[in-house]
N, C-alpha and C positions, 0 to 999 in steps of 0.2 A: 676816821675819814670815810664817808660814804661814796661808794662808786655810783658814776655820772648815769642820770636815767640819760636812758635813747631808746627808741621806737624801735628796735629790730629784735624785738621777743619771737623766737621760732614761728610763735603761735598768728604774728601778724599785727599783734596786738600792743600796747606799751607794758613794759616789760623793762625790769634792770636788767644793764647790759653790761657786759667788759668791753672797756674802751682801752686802747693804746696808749695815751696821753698819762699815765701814771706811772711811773717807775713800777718794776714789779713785784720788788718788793713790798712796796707799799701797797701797792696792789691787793697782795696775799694778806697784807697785816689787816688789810679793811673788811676783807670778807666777813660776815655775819649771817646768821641762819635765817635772818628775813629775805637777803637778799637769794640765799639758796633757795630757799622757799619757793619764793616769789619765777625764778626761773636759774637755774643752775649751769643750763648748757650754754650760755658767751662766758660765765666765768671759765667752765672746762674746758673750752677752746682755746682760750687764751691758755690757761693753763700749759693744752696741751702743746704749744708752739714754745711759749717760754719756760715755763718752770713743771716740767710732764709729775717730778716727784717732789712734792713740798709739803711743807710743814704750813697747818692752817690752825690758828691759835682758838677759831671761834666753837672749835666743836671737839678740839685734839686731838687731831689726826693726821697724821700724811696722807695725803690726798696721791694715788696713783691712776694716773686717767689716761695712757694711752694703748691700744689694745694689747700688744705686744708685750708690754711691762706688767698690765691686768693679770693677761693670762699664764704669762711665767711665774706670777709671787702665788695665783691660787693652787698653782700644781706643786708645786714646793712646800710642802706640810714643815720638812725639817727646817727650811728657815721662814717659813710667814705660819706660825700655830692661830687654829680656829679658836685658843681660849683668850682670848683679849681679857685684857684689865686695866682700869674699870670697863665692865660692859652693861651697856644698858640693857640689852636680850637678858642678860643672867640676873641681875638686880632686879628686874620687871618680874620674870619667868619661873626664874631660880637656874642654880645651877644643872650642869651636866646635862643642860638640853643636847640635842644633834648639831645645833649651829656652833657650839662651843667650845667641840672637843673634835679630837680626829682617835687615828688608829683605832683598836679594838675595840672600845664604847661606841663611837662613831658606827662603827661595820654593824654593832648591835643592837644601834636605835634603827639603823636603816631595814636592818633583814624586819623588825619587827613592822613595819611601813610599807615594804616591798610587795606583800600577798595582795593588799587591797591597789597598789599603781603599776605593776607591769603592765605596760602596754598593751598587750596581750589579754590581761582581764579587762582592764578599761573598755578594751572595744565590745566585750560581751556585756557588760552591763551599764554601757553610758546611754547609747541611745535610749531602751525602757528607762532609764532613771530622768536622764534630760530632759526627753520630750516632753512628758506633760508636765513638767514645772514651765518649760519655755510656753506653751501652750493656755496655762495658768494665768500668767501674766501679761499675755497679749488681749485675752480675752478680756481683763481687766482695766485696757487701756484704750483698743484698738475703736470700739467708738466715740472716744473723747477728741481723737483730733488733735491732741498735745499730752505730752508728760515729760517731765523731770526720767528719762532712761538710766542715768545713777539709783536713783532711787526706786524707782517704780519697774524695774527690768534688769539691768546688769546685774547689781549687786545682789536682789532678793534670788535671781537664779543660781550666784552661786556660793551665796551660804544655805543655801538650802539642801542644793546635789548635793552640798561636799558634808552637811552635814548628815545625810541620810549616810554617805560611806561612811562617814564618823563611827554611825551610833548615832546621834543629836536628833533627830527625826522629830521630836516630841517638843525641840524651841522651836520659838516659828520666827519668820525674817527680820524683824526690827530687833528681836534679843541678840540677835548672832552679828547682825550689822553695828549696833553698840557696843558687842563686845570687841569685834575684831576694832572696830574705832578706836576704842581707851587702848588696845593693848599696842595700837601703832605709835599711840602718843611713850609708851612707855620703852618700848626696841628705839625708836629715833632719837631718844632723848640724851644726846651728847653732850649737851649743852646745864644736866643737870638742871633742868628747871622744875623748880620743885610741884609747879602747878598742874604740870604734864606726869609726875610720878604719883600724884597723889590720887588722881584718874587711872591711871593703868593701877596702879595698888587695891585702889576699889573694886574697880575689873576682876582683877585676879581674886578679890577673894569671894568677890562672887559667884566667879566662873567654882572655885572651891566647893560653895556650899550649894551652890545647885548639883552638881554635877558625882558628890557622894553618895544619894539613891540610884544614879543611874549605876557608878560603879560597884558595886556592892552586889545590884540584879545579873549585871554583866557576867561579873564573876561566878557567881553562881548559873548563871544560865546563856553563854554566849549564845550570840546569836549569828557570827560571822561577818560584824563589823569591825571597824579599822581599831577602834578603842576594845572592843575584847578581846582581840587579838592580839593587841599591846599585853594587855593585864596578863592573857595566859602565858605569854612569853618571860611576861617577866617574874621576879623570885621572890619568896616571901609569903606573911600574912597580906593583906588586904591594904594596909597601911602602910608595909612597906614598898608594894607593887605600884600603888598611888605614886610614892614619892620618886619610883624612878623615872612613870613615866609621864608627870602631869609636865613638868619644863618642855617636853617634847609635844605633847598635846597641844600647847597654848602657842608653840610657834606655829600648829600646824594650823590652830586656829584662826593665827595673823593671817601667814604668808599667803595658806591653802585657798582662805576664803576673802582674799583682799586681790590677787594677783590674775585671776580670768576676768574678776568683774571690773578692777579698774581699768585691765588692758582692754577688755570690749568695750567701756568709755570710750579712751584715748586713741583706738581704734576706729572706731565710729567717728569720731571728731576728726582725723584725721580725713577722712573717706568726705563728708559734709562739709569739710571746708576748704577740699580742695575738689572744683565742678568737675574737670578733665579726670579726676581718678576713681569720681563718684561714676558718671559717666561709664567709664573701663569695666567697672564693677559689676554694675545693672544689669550692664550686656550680656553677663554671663557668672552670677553669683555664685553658681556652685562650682565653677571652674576658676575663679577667683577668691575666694574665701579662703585658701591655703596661703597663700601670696599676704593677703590682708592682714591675715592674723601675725604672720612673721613680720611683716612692715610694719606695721603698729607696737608689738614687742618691738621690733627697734628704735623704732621713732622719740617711744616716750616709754620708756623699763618703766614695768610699775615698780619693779624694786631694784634701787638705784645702786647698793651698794653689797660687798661682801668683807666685812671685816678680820682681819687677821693681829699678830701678835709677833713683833721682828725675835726672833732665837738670837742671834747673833748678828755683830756689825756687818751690814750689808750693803750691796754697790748694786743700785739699779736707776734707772733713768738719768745716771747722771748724778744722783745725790748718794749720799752714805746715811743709811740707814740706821739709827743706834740700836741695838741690842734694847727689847723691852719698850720699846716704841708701837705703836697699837695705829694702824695703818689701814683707810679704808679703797678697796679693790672697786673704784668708781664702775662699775656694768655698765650705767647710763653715757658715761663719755667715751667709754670704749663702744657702744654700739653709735654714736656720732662720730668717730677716728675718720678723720680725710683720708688718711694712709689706708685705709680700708673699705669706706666706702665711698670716699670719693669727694670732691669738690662741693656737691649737693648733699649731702650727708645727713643736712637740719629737713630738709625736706620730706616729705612723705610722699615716695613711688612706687606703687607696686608693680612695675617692672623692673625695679631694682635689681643688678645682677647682684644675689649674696651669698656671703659663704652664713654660717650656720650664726645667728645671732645670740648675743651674751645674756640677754635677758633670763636666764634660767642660771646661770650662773658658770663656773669653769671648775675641773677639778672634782675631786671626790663629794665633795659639796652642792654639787650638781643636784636641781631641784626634784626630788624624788618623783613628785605631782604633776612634772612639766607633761606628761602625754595626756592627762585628765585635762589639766587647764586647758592644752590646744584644743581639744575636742569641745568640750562645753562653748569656749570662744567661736569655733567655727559655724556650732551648731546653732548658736546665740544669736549672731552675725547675720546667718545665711537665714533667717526665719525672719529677722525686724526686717529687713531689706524687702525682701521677696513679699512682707505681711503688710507693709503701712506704703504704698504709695505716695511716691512726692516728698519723702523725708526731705525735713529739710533743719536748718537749725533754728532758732528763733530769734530775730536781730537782735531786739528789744532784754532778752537775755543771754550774751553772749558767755560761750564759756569760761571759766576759769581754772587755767591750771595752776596747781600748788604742791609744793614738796620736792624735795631734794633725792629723802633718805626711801618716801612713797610718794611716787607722784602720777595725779591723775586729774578729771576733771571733776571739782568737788560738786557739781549737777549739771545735766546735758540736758537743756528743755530744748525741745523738738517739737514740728510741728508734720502733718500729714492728709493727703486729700481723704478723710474719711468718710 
């Protein structure tokens, strides 16, 4: 049974929506990855009022959407485990990545992670690293008057920084925007569709065979990036060092370099299509651009979900959990919660009073990278504003958001008084 369209998509736009008129269990049974797809947050609303913890057949999961419920099953290792089965991260990735596992592997992928994202380094090396990629790319655009800003600006700045911290320096933006593409098809793929795994499989094994000249030089000669640092930490011949840490690699690959550039999207889009906030912004982008970025991580998570793995029969929201039941920790409808942020929630304000948004995730699990993406986003943000007068969006291509598990605006054409 397909849920009724209606006109109230977040975005303004038409948009499936969650209607009242269906019982709810029927409700739950209709749910389908298109219709997540397509827009997620009236099904999790709905959700969160009737059924906050349920069982959703289309993708197998219990669905947990409201803040309070989120953030209690992420801090709870001993009853929600990070190794879900089947996972589509581990099938994609391989096993024993960082996303998959907790306690002492968990502590050992992070410490190997941690030298290149403490905050503390971050601030020493992002601006030289940012700036002239941001600079790069403006120059590339800024007298045409219009671009696609997905393609021709968010995303190439930041698989580019993330991949100079990588190591990666030597691909250049369309290889690394391919790869994080196939490898999203392959992490979101709950649905087992064979079409989507057969593309992240490609992916990976080409990410594989490119990427064994680079580790090989690595090792013999680091040079004080995030991948030599991985290799020297870990144990072994050269092959065995590979295997511990490519699963962890390839999500850093996804998350790292999917997660500033989609949210500087979603962010921008939020900012252009609402006058009164574009307006607030203008006035004063460098004293707003911290506000921006956190509103925008709320408004629309580029990464929707954190999955876990029930231990034992469990009582939360209301429902009883079975033992072995693989449960995803929605972020995206916990950063919409009414009970938290309020009546307007779907909106985009950046006066919003907030406490700390979920977009980076809860728990030990908590996104290693989260102080680089803010930066690079702020930096991102506060230079296309301040650099293209007149932004505006383009009617005639209006945007589209998509994705449930990643979601963002699959190209933001913009136009500008140049």
């Amino acid at each position: 049974m397909p849920l009724p369209r209606s006109m109230a998509g977040d975005d303004g736009r038409p948009q499936e929506a969650a209607v009242t008129t269906v019982p709810i269990d029927d409700f739950v049974a209709a749910i389908d990855v298109e219709q997540l797809d397509a827009d997620p947050y009236p099904i999790y609303a709905r959700l969160r009022r009737e059924a906050p913890v349920c069982y959703v057949p289309a993708v197998n999961l219990w669905f947990i959407t409201r803040w309070h419920d989120v953030e209690q099953a992420a801090q709870r290792p001993d009853l929600f485990s990070a190794a879900v089965d089947p996972s589509p991260v581990s099938r994609s990735f391989g096993e024993n990545n960082i996303l998959t596992v907790d306690g002492p592997r968990h502590k050992q992928l992070r410490a190997m992670l941690d030298p290149s994202f403490r905050p503390r380094v971050v601030e020493q090396y992002a601006t030289p690293l940012i700036a002239p990629l941001i600079e790069q790319q403006l120059a590339q655009i800024e007298d045409k008057g219009e671009a696609d800003l997905m393609a021709e600006y968010f995303e190439p700045i930041s698989v580019l920084s993330l991949g100079v911290v990588l190591g990666l320096a030597e691909f250049d933006a369309d290889t690394l925007r391919r790869w994080f593409a196939a490898l999203a098809l392959g992490a979101t793929n709950f649905e087992a569709n064979p079409d989507k795994q057969r593309a992240a499989d490609a992916a990976s094994a080409e990410i594989d065979a490119a990427l064994a000249p680079l580790f090989a030089r690595l090792l013999a000669r680091p040079d004080g990036s995030t991948i030599a640092h991985m290799l020297h930490a870990a144990e072994g011949p050269l092959a065995a060092r590979v295997a511990q840490i490519m699963p962890t690699l390839k999500v850093i690959l996804l998350g790292g370099m999917q997660e500033p550039g989609h949210a500087g999207g979603s962010t921008s889009y939020g900012l252009l299509s609402n006058p009164e906030q574009l307006e607030m912004f203008l006035a004063d982008p460098a004293g707003q651009v911290r506000a921006a970025v956190d509103e925008g991580l709320r408004w629309v998570s580029p990464i929707g979900t954190q999955t876990r793995r029930v231990t034992r029969d469990t009582e939360l929201g209301g429902a009883t959990l079975p033992a072995g039941a693989n449960v995803g920790l929605l972020l995206s409808s916990a950063n919409r919660d009414e009970a938290v942020w309020g009546d307007d929630a779907d909106r985009f304000r950046l006066e919003r009073r907030r406490p700390t948004q979920a977009a980076f995730g809860f728990g030990s699990h908590y996104c290693s990278g989260h102080h680089f993406s803010r930066v690079q986003m702020r930096m991102a943000l506060e230079a296309l504003f301040t650099r293209l007068p007149g932004l505006r969006l383009q009617e005639d291509h209006w945007p589209e958001l998509r994705g449930w598990e990643f979601r963002a605006p699959a190209h933001l054409h913009v136009r500008w008084d140049s």
